[in-house]
N, CA, C and O of each residue as an XYZ file, in Angstrom:
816
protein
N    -103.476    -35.136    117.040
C    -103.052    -33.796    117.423
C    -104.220    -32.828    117.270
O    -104.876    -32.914    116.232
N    -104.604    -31.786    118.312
C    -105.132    -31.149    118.158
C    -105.414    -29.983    116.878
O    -104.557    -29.182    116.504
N    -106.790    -30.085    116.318
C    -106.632    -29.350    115.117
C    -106.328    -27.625    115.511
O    -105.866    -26.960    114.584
N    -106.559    -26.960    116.755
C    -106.139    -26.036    117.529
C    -104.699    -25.741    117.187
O    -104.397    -24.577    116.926
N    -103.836    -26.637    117.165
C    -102.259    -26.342    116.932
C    -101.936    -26.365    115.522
O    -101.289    -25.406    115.101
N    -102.185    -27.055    114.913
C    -102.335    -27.158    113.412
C    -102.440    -25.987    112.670
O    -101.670    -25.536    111.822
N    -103.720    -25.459    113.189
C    -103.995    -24.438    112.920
C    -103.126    -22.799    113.061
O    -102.879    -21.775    112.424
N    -102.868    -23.620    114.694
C    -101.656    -22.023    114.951
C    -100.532    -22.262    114.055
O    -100.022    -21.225    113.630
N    -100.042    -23.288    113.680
C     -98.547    -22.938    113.298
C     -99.135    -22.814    111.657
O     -98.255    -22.616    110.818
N    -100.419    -22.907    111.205
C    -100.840    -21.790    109.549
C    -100.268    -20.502    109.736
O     -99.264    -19.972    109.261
N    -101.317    -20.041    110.702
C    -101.290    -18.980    110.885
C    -100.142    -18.157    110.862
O    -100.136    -16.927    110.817
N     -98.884    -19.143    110.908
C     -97.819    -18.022    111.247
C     -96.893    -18.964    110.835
O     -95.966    -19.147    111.624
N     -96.891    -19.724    109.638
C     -96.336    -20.018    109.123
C     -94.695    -19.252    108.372
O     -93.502    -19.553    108.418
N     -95.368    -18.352    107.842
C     -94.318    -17.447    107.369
C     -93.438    -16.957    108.236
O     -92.273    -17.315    108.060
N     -93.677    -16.191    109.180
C     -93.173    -15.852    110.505
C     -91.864    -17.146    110.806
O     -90.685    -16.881    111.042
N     -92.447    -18.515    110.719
C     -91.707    -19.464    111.404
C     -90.459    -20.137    110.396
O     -89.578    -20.854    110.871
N     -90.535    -19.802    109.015
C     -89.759    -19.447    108.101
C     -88.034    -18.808    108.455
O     -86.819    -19.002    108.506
N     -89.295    -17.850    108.637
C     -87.737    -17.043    108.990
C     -87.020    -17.307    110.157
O     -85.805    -17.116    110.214
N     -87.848    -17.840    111.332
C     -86.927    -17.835    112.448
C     -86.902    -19.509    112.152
O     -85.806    -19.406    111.600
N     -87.091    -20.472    112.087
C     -86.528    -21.730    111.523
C     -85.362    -21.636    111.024
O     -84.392    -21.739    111.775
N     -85.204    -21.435    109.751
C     -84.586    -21.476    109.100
C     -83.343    -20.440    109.038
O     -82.657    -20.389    108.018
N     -83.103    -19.716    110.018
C     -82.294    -18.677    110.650
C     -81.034    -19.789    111.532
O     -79.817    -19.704    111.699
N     -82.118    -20.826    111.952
C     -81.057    -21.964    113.012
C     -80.291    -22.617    112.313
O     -80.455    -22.910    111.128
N     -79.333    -22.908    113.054
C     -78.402    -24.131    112.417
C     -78.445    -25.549    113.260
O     -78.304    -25.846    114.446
N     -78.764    -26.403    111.816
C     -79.611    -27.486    112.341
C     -78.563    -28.683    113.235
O     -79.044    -29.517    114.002
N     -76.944    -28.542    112.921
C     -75.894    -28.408    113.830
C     -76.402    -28.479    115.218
O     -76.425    -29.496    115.912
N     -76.956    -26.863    115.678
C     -76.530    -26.611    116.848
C     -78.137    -27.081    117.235
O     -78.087    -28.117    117.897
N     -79.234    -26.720    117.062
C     -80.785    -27.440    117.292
C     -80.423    -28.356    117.599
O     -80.369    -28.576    118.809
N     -79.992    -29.356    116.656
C     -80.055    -30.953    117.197
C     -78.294    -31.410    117.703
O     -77.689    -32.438    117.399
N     -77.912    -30.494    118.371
C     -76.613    -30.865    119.176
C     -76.607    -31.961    120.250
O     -75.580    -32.569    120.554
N     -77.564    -32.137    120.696
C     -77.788    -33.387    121.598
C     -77.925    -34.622    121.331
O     -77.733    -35.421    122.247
N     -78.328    -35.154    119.884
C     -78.303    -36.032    119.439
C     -77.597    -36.097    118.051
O     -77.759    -37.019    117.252
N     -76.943    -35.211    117.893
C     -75.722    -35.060    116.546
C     -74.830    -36.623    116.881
O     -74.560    -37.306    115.892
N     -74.483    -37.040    118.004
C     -73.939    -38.195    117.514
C     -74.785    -39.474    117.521
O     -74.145    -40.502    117.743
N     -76.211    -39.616    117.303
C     -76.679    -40.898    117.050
C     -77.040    -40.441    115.775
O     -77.803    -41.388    115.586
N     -77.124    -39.893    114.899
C     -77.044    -40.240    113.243
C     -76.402    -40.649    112.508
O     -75.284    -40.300    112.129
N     -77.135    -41.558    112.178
C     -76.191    -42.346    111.434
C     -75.277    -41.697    110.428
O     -75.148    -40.486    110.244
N     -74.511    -42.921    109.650
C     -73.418    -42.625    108.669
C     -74.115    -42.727    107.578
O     -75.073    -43.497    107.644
N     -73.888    -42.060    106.357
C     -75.200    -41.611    105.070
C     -74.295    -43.423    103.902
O     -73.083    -43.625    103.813
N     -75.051    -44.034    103.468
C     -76.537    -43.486    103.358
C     -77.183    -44.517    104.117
O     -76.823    -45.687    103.983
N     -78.252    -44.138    105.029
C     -79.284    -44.468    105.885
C     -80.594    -43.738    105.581
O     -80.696    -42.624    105.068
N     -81.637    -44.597    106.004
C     -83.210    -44.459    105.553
C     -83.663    -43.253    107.006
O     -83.391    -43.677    108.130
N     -84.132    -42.243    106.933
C     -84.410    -41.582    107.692
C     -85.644    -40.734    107.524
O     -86.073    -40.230    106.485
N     -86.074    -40.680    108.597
C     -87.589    -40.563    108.825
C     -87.708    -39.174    109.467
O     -87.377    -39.359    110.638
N     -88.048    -37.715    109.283
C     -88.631    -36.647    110.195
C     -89.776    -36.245    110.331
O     -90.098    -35.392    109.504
N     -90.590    -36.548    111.115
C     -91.175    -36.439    111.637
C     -91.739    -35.023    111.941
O     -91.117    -34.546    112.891
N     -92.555    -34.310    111.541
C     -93.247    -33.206    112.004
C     -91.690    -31.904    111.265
O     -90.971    -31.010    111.710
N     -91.882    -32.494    110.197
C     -90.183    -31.928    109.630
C     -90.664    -30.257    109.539
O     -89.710    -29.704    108.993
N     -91.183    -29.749    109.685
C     -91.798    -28.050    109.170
C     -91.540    -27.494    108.184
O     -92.236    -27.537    107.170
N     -90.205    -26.705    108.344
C     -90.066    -26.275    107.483
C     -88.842    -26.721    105.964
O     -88.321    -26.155    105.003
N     -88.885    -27.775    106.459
C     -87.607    -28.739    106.025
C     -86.400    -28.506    105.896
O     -85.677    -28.879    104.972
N     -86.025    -27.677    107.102
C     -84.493    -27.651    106.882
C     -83.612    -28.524    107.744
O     -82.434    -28.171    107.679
N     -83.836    -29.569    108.541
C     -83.135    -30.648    109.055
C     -83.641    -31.201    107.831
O     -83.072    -30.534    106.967
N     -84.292    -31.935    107.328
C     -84.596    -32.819    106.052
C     -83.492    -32.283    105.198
O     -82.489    -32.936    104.910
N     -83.699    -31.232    104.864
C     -82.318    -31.196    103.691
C     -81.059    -31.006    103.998
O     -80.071    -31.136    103.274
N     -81.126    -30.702    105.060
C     -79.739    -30.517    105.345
C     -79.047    -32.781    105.837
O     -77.891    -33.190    105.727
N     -80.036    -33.449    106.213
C     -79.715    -34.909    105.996
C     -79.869    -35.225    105.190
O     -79.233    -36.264    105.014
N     -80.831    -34.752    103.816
C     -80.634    -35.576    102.559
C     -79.462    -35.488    101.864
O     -78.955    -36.456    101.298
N     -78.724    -33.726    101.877
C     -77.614    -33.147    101.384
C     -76.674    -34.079    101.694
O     -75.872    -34.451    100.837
N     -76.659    -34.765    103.473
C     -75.493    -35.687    103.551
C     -75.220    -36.856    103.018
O     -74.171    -37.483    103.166
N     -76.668    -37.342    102.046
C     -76.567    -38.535    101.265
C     -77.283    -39.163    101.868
O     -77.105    -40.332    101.527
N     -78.459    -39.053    103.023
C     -79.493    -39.539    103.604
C     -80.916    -40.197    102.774
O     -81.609    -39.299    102.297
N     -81.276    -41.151    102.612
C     -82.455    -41.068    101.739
C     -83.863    -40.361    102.782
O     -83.943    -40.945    103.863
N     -84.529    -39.650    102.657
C     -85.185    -38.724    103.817
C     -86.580    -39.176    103.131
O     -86.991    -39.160    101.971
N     -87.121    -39.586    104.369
C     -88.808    -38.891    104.308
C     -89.234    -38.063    104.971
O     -88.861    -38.221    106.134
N     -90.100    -36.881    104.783
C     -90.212    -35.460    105.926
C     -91.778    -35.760    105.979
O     -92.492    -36.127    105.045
N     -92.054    -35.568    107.006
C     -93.684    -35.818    107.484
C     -94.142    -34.631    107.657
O     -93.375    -34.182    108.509
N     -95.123    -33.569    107.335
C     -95.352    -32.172    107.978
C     -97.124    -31.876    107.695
O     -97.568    -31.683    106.564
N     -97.614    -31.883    108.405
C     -98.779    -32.212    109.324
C     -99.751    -30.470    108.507
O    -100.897    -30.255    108.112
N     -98.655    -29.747    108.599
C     -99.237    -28.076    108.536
C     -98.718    -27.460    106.915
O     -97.633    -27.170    106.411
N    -100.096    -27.456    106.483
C    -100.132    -27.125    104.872
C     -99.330    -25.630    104.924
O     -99.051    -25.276    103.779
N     -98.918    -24.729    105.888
C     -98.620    -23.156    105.487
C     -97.372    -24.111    105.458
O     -97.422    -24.583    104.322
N     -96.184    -24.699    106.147
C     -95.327    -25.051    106.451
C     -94.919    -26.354    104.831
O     -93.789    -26.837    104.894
N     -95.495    -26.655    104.005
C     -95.058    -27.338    103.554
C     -95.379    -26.970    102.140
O     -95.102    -27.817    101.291
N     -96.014    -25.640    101.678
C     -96.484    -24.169    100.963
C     -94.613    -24.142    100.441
O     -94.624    -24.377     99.233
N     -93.705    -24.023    100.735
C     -92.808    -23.606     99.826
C     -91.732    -24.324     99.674
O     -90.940    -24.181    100.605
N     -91.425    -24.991     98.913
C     -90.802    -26.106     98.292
C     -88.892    -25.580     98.007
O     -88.055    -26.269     97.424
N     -88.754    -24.728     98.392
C     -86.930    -24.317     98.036
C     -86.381    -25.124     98.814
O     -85.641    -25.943     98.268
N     -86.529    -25.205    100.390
C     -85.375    -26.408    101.429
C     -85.505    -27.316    100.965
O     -84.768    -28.231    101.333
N     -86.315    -27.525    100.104
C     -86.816    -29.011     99.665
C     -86.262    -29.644     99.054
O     -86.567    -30.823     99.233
N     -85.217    -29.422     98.047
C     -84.625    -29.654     96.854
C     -84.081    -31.170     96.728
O     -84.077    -31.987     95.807
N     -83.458    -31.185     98.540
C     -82.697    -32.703     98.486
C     -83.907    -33.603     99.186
O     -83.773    -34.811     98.993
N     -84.285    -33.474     99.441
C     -85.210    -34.096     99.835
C     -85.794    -35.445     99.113
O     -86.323    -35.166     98.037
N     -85.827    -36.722     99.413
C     -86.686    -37.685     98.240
C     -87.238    -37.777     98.241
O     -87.778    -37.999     97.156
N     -87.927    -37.765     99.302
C     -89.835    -37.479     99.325
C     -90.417    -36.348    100.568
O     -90.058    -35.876    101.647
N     -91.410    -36.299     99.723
C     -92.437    -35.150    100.566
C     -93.511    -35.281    100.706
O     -94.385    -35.129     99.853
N     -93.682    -35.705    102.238
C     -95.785    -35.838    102.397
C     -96.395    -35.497    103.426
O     -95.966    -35.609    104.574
N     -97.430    -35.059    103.096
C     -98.145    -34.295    104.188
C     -98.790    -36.194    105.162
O     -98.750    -37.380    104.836
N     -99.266    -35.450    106.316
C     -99.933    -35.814    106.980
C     -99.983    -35.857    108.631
O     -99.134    -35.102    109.105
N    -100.560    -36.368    109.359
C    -100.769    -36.046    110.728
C     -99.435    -37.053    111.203
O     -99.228    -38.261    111.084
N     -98.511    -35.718    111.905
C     -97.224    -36.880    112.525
C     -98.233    -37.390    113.616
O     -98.682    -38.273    112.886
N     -98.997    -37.556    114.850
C     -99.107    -38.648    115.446
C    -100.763    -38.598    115.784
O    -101.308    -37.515    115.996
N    -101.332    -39.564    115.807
C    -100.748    -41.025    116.404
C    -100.475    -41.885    115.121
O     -99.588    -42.737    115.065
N    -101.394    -41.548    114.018
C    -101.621    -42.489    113.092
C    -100.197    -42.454    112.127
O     -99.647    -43.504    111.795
N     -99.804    -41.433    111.822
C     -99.104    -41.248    110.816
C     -99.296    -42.523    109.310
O     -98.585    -43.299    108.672
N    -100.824    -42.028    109.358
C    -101.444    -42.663    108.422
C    -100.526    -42.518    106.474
O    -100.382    -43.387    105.615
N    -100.212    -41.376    106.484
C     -99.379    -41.659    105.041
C     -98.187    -42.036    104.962
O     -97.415    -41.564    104.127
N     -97.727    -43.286    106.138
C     -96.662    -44.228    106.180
C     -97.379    -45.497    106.395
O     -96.678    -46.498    106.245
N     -99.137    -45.771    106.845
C     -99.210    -47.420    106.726
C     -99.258    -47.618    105.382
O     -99.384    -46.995    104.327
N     -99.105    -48.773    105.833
C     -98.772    -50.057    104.354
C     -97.845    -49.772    103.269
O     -98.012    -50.182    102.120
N     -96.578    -48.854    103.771
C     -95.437    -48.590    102.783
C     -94.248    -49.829    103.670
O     -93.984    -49.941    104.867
N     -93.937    -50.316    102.908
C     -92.860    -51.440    103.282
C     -91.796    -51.096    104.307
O     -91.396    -51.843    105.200
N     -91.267    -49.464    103.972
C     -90.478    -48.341    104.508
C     -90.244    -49.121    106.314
O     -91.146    -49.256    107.141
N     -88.659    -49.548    106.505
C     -88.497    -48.952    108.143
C     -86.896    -48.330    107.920
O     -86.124    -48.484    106.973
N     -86.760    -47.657    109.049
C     -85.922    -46.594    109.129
C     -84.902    -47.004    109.926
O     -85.042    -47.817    110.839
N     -83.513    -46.287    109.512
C     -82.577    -46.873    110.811
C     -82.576    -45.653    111.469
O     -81.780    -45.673    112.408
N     -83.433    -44.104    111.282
C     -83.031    -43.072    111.781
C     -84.443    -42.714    111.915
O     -85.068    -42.618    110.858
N     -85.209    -42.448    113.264
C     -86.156    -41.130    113.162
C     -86.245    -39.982    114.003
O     -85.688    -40.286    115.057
N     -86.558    -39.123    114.040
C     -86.234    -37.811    114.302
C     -87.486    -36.844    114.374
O     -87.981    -36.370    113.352
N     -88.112    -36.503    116.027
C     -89.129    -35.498    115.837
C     -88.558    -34.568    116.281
O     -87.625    -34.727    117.068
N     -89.007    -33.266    115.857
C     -88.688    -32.119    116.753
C     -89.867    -31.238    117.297
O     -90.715    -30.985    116.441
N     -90.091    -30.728    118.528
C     -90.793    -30.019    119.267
C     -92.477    -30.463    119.037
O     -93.436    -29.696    119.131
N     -92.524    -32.477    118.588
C     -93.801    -32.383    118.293
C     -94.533    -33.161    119.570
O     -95.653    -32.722    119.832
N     -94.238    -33.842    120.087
C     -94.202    -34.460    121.251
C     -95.207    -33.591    122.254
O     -96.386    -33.942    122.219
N     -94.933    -32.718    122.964
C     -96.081    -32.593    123.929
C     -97.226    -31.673    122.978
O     -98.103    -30.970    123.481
N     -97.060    -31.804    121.885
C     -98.193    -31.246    121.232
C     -99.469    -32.568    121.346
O    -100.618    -32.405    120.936
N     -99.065    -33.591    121.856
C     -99.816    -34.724    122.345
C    -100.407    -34.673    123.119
O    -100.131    -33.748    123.883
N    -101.910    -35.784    123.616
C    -102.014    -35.770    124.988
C    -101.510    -37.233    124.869
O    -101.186    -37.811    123.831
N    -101.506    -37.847    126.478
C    -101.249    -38.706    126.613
C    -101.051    -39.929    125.991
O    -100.018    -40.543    125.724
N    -102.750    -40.285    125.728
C    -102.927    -41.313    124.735
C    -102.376    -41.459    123.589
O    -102.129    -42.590    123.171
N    -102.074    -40.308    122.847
C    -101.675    -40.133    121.466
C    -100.182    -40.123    121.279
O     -99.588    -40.380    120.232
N     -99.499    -39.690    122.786
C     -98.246    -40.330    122.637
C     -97.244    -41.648    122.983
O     -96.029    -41.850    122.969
N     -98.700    -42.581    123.362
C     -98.494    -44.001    123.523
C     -98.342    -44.679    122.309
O     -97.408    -45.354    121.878
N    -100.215    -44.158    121.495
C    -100.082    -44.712    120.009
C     -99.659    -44.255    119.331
O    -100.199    -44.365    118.230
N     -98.157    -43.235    119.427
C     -97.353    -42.491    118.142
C     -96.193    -43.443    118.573
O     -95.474    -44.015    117.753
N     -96.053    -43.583    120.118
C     -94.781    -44.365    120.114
C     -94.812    -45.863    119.693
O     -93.762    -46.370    119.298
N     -95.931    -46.584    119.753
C     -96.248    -47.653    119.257
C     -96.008    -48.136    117.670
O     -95.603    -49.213    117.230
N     -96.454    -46.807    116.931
C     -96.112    -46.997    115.570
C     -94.806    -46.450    115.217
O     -94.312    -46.829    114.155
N     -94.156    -45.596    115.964
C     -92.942    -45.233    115.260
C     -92.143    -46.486    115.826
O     -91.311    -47.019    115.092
N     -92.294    -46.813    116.684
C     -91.386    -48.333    116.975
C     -91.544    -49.581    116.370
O     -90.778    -50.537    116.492
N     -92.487    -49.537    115.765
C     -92.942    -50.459    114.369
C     -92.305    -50.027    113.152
O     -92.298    -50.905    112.289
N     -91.635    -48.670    112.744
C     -91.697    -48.375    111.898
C     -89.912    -48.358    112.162
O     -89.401    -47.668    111.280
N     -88.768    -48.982    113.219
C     -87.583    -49.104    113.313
C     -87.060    -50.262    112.718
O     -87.339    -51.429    112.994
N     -86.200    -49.796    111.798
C     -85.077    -51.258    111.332
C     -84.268    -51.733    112.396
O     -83.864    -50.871    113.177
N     -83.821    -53.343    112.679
C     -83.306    -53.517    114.127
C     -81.930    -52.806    113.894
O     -81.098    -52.843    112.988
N     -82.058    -52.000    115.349
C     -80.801    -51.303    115.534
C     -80.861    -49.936    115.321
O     -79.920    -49.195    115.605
N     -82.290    -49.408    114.660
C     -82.431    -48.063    114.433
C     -82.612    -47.295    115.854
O     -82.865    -47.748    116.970
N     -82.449    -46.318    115.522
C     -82.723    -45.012    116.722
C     -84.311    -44.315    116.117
O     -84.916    -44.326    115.045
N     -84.529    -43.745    117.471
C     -85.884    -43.033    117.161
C     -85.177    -42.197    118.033
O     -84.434    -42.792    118.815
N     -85.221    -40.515    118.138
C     -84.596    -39.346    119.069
C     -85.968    -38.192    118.784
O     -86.676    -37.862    117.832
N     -85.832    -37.871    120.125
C     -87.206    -36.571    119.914
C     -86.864    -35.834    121.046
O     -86.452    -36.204    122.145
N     -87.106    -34.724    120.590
C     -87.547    -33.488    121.917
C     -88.760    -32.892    122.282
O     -89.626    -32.498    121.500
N     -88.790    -32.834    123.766
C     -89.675    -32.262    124.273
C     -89.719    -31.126    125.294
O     -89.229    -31.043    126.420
N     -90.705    -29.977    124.316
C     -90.966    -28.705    124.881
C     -91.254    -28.753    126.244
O     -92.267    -29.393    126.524
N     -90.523    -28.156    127.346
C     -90.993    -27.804    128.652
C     -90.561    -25.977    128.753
O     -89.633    -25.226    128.450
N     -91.880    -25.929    129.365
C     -92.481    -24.333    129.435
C     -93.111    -23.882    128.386
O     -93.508    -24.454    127.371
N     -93.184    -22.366    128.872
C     -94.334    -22.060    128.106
C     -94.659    -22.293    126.407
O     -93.839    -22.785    125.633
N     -95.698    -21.941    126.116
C     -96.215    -22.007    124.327
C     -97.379    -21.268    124.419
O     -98.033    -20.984    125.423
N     -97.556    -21.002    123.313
C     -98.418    -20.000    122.405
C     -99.837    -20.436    123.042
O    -100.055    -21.624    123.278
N    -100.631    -19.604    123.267
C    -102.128    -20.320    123.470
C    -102.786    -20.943    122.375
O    -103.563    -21.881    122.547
N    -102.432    -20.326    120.909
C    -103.100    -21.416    119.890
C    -102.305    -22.322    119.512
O    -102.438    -22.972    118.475
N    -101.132    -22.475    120.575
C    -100.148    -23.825    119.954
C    -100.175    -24.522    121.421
O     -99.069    -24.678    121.938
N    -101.114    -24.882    122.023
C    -100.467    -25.215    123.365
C     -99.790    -26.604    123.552
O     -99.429    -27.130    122.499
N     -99.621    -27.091    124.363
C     -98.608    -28.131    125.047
C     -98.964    -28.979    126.154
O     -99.286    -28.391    127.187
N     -98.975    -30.379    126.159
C     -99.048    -31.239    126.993
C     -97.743    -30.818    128.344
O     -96.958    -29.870    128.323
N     -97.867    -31.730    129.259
C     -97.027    -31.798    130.038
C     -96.835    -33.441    129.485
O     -97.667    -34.319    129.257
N     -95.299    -33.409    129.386
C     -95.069    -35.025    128.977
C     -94.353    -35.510    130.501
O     -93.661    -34.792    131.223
N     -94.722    -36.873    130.733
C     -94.234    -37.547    131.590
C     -93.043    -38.441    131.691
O     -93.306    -39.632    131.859
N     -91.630    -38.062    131.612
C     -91.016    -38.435    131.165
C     -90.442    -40.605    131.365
O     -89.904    -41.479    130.685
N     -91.153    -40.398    132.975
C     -90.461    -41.665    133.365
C     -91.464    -42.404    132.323
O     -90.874    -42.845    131.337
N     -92.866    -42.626    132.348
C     -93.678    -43.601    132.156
C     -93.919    -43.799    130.474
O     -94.564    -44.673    129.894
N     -92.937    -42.332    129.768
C     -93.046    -42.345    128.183
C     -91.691    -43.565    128.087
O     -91.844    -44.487    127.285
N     -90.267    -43.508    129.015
C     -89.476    -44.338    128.712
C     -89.973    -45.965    129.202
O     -89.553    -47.013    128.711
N     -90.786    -45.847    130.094
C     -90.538    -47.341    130.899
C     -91.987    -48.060    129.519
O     -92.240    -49.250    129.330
N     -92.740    -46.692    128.720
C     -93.690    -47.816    127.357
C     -92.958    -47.749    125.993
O     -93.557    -48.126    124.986
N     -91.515    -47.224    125.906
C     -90.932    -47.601    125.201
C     -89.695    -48.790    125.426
O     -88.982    -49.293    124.557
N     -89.705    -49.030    126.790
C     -88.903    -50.159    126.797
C     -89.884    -51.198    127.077
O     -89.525    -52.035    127.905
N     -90.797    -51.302    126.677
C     -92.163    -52.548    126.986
C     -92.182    -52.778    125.450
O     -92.624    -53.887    125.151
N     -91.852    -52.086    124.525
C     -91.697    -52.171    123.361
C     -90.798    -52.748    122.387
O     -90.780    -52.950    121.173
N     -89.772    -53.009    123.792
C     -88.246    -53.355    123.206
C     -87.325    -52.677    122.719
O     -86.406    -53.215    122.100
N     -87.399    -51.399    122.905
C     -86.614    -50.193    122.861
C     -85.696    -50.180    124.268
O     -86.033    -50.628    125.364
N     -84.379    -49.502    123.886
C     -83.053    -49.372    124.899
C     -83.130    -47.764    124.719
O     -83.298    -47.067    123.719
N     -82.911    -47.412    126.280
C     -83.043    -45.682    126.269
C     -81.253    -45.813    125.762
O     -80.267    -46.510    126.003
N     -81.663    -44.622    124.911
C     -79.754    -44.263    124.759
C     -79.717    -42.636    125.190
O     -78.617    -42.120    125.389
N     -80.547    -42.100    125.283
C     -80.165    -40.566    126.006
C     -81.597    -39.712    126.607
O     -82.743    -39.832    126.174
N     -81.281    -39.124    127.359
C     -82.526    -38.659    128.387
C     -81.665    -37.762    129.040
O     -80.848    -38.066    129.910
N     -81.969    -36.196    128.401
C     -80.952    -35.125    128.274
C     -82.053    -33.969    128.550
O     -83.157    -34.008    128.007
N     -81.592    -32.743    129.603
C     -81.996    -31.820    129.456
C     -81.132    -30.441    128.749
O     -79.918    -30.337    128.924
N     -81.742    -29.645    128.120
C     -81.189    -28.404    127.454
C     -81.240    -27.410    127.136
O     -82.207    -27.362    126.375
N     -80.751    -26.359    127.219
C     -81.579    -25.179    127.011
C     -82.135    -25.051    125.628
O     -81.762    -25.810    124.733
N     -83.042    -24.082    125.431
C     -83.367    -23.688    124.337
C     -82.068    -22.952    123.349
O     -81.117    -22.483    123.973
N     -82.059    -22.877    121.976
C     -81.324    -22.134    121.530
C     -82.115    -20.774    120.782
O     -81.491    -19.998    120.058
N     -83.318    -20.653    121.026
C     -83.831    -19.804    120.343
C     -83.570    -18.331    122.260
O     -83.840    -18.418    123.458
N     -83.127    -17.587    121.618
C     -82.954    -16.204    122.759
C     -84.801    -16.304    122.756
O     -85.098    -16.662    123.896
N     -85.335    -16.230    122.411
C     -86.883    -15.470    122.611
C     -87.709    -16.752    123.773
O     -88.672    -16.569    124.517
N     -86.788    -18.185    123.522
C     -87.548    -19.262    124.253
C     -86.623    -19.017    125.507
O     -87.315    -18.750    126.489
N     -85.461    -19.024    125.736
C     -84.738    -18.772    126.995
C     -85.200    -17.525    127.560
O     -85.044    -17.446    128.779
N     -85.722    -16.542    126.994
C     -86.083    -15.383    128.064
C     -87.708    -15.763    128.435
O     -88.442    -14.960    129.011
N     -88.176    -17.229    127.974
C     -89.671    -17.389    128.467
C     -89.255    -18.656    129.192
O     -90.246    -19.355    129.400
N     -87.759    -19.371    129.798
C     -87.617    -20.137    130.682
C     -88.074    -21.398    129.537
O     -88.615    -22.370    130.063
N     -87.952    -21.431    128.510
C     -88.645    -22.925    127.606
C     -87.102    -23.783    127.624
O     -86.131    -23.410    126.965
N     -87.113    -24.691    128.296
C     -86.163    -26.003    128.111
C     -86.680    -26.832    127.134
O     -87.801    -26.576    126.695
N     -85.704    -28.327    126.477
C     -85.869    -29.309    125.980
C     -85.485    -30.078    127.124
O     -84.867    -29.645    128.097
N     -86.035    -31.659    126.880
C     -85.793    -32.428    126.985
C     -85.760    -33.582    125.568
O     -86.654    -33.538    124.723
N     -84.847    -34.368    125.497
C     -84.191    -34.954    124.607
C     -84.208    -36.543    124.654
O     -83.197    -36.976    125.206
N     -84.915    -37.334    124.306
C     -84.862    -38.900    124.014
C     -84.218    -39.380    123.557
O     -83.659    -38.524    122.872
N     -83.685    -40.464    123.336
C     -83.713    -41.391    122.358
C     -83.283    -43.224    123.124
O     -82.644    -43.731    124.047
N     -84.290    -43.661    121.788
C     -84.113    -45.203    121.954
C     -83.634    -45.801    120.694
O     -83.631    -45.207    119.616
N     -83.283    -46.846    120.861
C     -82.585    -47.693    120.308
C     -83.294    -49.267    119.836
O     -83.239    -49.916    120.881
N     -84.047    -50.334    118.541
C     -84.561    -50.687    118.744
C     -83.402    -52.143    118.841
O     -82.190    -51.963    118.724
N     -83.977    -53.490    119.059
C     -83.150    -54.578    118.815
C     -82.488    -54.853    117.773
O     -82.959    -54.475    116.701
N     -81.014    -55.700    117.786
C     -80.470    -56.129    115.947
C     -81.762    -57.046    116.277
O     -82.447    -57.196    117.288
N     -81.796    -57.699    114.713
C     -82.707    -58.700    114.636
C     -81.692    -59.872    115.118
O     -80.513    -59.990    115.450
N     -82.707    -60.567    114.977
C     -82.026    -62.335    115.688
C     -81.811    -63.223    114.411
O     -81.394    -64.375    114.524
């Protein structure tokens, strides 16, 4: 990921506090509210920010790991409480402070980190987060379409050719959803989601 974006969401970290954590993580992740699992399940977020989907799934009896890439964003520890673990590092490609932990997940979960990618980097993020599925787990993510911040900018993601290298992977699409934004400030700038998710094999 570009250190350019990283950087923007420091910068305004605080700012994103308040309007984060203003949402209800309910209605944010309404599109994929029914592939989470039943607690307790191993669950993985991915580019978690400000951790309030993390706690609000650990609260349900989730065992959670939150991944968050941006030191202003991971600066105040209160959402944190349920949480079982907390670690920084780069959600993609490497998501280097998950190799060589035994850890796979029946649940993972990015939000708005995806076209913060370019291309390449969202081949080798999907490569390892699909390594990193218990058989039968879900992986679900959204992706920003329209505008963004100039120091946060945005890939254009391709949607057919991101599903047809996750089913080369052995992943089953289970949803490929468009939606509006719920933030009023992203709907009056025309910003949609689009919404994934795959599914990996039971084992044999």
């Amino acid at each position: 990921m570009n250190r350019l974006v990283l950087d923007g969401y420091d910068r305004v970290a605080s700012d994103l506090f308040e309007r984060y954590d203003a949402l209800d993580t309910r209605e944010v992740n309404a599109p994929i509210m029914h592939l989470v699992p039943s607690p307790p399940s191993r669950v993985l977020d991915v580019g978690a920010g400000t951790g309030r989907d993390a706690a609000w799934l650990a609260a349900l009896g989730h065992n959670v790991v939150a991944v968050e890439p941006t030191h202003g964003l991971r600066g105040r520890e209160a959402p944190l409480f349920a949480i079982r673990h907390r670690v920084a590092g780069r959600p993609a490609p490497e998501l280097e402070t998950l190799s060589g932990r035994p850890d796979v997940f029946d649940f993972i979960k990015l939000t708005a980190v995806w076209a913060h990618l370019d291309q390449d980097e969202q081949r080798q993020s999907l490569d390892v987060l699909s390594s990193l599925l218990a058989p039968g787990g879900v992986l679900a993510f959204s992706i920003k379409c329209g505008a963004a911040p100039s120091d946060r900018p945005v890939h254009k993601v391709e949607i057919g050719p991101t599903i047809a290298h996750a089913r080369s992977l052995g992943l089953s699409l289970l949803l490929d959803l468009d939606a509006p934004s719920v933030q009023p400030a992203n709907r009056a700038l025309g910003v949609t989601w689009t919404w994934l998710a795959f599914e990996a094999p039971l084992a044999q």
